[in-house]
TORMAR-542483 format. One record per residue: residue in one letter; z, x, y of N, C-alpha, C, O, CB in turn. Coordinates in steps of 0.05 Angstrom, whole numbers, plus 5000, padded with zeros to 4 digits. Atoms other than C-alpha are relative to their C-alpha. Glycine has a CB too. Layout:
AZXYZXYZXYZXYZXY;...
This chain:
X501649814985435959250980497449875009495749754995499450254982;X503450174991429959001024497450124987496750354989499250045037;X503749855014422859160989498349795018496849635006498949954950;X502750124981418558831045497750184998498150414990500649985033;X502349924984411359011065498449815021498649565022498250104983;X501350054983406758931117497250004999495850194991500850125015;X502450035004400358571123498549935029498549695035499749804979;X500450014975397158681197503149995007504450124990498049765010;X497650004987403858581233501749904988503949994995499949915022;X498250195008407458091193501050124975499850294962498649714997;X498049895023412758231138500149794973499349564977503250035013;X500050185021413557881074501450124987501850364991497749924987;X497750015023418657831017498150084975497950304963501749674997;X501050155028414357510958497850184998496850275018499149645001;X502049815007409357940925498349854982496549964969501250254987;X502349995012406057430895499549685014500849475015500150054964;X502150284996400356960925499049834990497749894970498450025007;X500750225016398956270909496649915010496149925034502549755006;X502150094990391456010911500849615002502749504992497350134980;X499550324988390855180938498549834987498949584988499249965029;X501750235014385054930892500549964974501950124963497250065001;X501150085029383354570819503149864999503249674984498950304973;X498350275010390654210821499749765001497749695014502049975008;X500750245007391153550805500749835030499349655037501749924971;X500050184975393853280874501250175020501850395011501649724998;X498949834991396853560933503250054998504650235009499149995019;X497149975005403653460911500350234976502250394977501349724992;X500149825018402353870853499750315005500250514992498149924986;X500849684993399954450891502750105022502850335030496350025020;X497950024982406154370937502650064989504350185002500149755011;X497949995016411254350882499550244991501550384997500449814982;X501349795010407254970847501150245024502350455017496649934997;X500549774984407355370914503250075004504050305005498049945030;X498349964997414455190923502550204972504750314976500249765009;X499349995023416455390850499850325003501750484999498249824978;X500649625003413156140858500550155026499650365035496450104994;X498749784977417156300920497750115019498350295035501550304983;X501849824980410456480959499649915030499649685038497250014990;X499550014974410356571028497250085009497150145032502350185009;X502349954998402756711026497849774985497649854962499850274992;X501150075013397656121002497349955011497149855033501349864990;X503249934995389356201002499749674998500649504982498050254974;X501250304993385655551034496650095002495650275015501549845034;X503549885004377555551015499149735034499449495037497649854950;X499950034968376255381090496249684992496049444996498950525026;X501550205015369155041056500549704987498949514988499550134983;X498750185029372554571006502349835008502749614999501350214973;X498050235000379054321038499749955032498650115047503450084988;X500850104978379253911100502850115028505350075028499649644991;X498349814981382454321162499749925022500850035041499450275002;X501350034968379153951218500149715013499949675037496650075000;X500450264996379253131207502949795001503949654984498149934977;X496950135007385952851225499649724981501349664964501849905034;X500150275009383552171200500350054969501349874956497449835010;X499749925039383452471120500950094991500550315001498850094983;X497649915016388652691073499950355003498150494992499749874963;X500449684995389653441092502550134983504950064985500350105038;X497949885005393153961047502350135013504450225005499250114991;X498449784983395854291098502549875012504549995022498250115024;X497750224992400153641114502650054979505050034984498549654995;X498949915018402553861050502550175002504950124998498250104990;X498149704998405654511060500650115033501150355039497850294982;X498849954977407254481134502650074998503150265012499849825015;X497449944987415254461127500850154977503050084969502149745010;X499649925018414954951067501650265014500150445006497750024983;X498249764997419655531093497350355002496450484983502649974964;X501249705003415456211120497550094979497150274963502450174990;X503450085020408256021085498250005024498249875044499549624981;X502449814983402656391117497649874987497149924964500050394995;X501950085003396656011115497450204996496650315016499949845018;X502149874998390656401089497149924990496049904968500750204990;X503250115002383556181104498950144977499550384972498050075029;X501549725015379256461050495649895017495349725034500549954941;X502749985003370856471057498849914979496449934978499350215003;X501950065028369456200982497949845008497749715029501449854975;X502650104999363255970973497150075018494949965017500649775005;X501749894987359656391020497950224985499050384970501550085018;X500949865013354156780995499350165021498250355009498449924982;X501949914980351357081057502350085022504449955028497549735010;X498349874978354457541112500249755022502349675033498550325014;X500750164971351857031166502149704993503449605011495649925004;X497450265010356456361122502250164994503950064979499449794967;X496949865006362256881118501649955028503749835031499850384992;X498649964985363457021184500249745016502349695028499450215012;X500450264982360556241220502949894980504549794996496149784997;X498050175024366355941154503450145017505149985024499250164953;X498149964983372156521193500949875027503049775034499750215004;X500050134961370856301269500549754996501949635012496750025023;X498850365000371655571247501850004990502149754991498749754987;X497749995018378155671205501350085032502649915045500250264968;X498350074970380556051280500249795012502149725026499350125020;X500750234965378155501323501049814979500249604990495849925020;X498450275001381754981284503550044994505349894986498649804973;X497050045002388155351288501550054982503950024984500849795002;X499249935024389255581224501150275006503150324993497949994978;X499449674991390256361255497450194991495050174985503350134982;X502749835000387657001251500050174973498850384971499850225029;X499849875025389457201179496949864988496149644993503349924983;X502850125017382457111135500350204974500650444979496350055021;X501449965019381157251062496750105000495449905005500449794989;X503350014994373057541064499849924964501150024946498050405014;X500749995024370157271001496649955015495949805032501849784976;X503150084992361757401003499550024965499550224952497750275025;X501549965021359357220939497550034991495749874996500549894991;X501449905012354657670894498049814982495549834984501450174990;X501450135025352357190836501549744995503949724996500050204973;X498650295002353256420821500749974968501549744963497749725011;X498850005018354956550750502350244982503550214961498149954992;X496749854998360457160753501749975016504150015014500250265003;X498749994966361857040827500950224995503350214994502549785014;X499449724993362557730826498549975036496649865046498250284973;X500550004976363657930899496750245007495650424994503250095015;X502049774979357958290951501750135019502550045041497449845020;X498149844987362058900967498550115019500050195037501450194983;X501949954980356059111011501049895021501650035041497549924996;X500050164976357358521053502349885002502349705019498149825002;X497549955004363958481039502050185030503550145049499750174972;X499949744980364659141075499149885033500749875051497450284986;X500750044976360958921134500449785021499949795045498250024998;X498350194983364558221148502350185011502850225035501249734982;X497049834999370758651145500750035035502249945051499750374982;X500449854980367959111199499349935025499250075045498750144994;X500650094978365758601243502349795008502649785032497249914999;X498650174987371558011246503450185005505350065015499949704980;X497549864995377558661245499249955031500749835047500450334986;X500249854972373858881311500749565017502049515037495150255006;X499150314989374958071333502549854998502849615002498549834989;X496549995002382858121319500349834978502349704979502149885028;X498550125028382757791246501150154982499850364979498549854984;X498849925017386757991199498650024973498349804962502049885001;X502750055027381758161134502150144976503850324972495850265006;X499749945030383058171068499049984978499349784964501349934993;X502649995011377958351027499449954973500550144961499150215005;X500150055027376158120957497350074990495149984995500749734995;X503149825002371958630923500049994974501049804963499750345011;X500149895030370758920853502150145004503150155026497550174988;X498449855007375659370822498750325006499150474987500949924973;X500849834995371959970857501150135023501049985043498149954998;X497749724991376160570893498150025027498850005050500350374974;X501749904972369660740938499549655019499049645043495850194985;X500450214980369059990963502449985009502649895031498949754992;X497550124980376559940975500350185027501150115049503250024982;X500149784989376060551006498149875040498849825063498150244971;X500850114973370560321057501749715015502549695038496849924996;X498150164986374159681063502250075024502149965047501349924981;X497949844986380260091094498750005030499449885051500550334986;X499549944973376160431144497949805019497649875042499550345003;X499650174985372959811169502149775013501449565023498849954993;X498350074985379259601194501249734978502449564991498649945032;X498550105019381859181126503549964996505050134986499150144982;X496949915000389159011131501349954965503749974961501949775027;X499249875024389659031053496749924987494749834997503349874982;X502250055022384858980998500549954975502250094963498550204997;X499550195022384258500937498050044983496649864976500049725008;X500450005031381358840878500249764978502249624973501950184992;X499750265031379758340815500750274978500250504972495649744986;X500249835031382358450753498149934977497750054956502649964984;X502250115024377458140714498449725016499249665039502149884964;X501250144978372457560740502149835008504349834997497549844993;X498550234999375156960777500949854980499849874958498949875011;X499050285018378456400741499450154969499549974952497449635007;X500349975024377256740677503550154981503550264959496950195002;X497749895013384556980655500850174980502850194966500849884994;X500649765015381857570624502450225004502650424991497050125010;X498149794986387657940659498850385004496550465002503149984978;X500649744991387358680674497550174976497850194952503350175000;X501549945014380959000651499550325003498850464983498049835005;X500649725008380359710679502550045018502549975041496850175007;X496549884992388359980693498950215020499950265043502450194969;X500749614992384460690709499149955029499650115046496750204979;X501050064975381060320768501150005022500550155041499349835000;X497250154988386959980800501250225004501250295028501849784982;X498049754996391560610792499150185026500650265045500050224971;X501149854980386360980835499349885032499149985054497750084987;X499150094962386260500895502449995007503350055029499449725012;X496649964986392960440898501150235006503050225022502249904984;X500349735008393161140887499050095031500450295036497850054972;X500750004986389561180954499449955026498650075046499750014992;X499450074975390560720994501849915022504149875014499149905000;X498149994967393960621067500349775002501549735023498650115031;X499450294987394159851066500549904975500050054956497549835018;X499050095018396959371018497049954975494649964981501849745012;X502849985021392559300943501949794987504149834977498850344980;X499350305002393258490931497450084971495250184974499249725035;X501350005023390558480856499649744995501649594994501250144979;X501250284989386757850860497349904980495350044978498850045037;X502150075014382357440810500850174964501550404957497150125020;X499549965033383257450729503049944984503249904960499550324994;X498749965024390557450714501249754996501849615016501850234998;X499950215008392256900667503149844998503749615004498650054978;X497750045006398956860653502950335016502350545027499349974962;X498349904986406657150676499550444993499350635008503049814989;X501149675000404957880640499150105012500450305020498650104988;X501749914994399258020671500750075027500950295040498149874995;X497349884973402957940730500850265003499950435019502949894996;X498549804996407658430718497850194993496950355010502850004984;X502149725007402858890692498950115030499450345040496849914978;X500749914975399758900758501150145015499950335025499649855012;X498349924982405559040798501250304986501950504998502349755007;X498849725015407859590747498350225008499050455010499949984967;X502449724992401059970768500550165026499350365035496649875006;X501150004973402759990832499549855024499749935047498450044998;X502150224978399459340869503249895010505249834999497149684980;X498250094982403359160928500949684994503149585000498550055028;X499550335008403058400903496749874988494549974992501149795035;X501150125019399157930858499249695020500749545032502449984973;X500850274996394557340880498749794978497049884963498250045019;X500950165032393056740823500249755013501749645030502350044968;X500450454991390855980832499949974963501749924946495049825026;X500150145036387455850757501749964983501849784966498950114981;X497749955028393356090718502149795008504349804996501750364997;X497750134993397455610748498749735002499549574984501550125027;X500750245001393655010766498449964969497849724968498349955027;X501450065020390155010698502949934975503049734961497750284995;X497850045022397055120652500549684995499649495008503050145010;X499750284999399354510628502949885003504249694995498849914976;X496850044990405954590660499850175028501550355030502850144976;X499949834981403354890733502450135009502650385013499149915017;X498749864980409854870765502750224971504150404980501649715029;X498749815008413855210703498250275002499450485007501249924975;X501849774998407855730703500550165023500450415023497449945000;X499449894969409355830780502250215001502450445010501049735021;X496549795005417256030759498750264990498750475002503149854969;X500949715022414056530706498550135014498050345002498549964971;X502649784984408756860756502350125015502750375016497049845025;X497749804981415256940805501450134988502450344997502049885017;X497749745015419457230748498550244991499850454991501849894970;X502549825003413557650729499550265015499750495007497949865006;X499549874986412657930788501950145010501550365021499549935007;X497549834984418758150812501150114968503550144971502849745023;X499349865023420158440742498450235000499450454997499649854976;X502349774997413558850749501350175021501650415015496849885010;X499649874976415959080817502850184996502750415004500149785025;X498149905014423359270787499050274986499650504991501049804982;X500549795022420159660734498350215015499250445014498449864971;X500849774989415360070773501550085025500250275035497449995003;X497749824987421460250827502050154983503650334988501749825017;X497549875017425360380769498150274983499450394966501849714972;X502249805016419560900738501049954969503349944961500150375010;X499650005028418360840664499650274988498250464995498249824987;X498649725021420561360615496650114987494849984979502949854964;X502849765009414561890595498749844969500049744951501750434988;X501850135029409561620537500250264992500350455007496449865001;X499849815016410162070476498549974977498349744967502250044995;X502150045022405662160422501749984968500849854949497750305001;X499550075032411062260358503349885011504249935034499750344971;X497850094991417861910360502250195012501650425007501049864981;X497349944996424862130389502049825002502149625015500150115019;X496950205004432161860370500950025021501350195039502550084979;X498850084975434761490411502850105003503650155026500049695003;X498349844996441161800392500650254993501350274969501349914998;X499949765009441962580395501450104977503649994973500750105017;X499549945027443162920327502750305014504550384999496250104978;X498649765000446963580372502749854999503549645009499550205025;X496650085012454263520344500549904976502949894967501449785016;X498550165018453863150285500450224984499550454981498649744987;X498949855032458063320223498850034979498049824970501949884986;X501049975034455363560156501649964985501249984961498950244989;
């Protein structure tokens, strides 16, 4: 049975996104991306080289990878004005019009600036990019996200790189709960669980770099994020059975013999 969605125009299978940094080479991140089936992987437009034919480019990497959607991100930007100058150079070298917004808040949570967050959004949608916004786990920012023209939104579960995995469920339930565009749960989770947990809430698909380039087996970690995922996604099409406060047998007592 097909379970696609749609992110701006384009369709996708794989529900779970690979990030491109902290591996050890680019073969590593190549084997990794190929390992977790993703058809979506985040490039820090800052950090890797997109523009210098003459120097080793990841992207040389993962050119003949099968239906892999290049996605610029903004890391390292702190400032609306290095968000959007870091997008327009990711277009203009060809990369497309899909963008990650990351504006970062603070240099020791990197917790995002959903303020300005919000207001890249609202200005590179209206300039035909494709935004995808990476906020806090807050309902009223995903919310504005949306109606500046967001073609999904990427809730953290807990900070970056920290593999704290899912920290407030109640949060998450309520954007997804709400919103009209895909909810990419992005940042914190550590391992294949957390994964699924995600997707069990709800979240259209799962984005993770740390948990994978940090393990000390990335590309088996990669398999376990894809079995993860698509286990999560099973289980919440399949709805789970009612929580109960005192037990019930599993097999009915009407009929038996005395």
């Amino acid at each position: 049975m097909s379970d696609t969605y749609l992110i701006g125009k384009k369709t996708f299978d794989s529900r779970l996104i690979v990030g491109s940094g902290k591996y050890k080479s680019f073969e590593e991140t190549r084997a990794a991306t190929i390992a977790a089936a993703a058809e979506m992987i985040t490039v820090a437009v800052r950090r890797v080289n997109i523009t210098d034919a003459s120097k080793p480019s990841l992207l040389e990497h993962l050119a003949d990878i099968p239906n892999l959607t290049i996605l610029p991100n903004t890391a390292g930007c702190y400032s609306l004005e290095d968000c959007l100058r870091t997008a327009r150079l990711a277009r203009e070298a060809g990369v497309g019009d899909f963008v990650k917004i990351e504006v970062i808040a603070d240099e020791k949570t990197l917790f995002p600036d959903n303020e300005k967050t919000v207001e890249a959004c609202r200005i590179l949608s209206k300039e035909g990019f494709v935004c995808m916004t990476y906020i806090t786990d807050d309902p009223v920012t995903a919310k504005k996200c949306e109606d500046a023209g967001a073609a999904a939104v990427m809730p953290l579960a807990s900070p970056i790189g920290s593999g704290l995995g899912i920290q407030n469920p109640y949060n998450l339930m309520i954007i997804v709960e709400q919103s009209k565009v895909p909810v990419i749960v992005d940042a914190g989770v550590g391992t294949a669980s957390d994964a699924t947990k995600c997707l069990e809430l709800g979240a259209t698909a799962v984005l993770t770099n740390s948990a994978l380039a940090h393990a000390k087996d990335p590309v088996a970690m990669a398999r376990a994020m894809k079995l993860g995922v698509e286990a999560g996604r099973l289980a919440y099409l399949a709805g789970r059975m009612e929580k109960k406060l005192y037990a019930n047998a599993s097999s009915p007592i009407n009929g038996l013999i005395s």
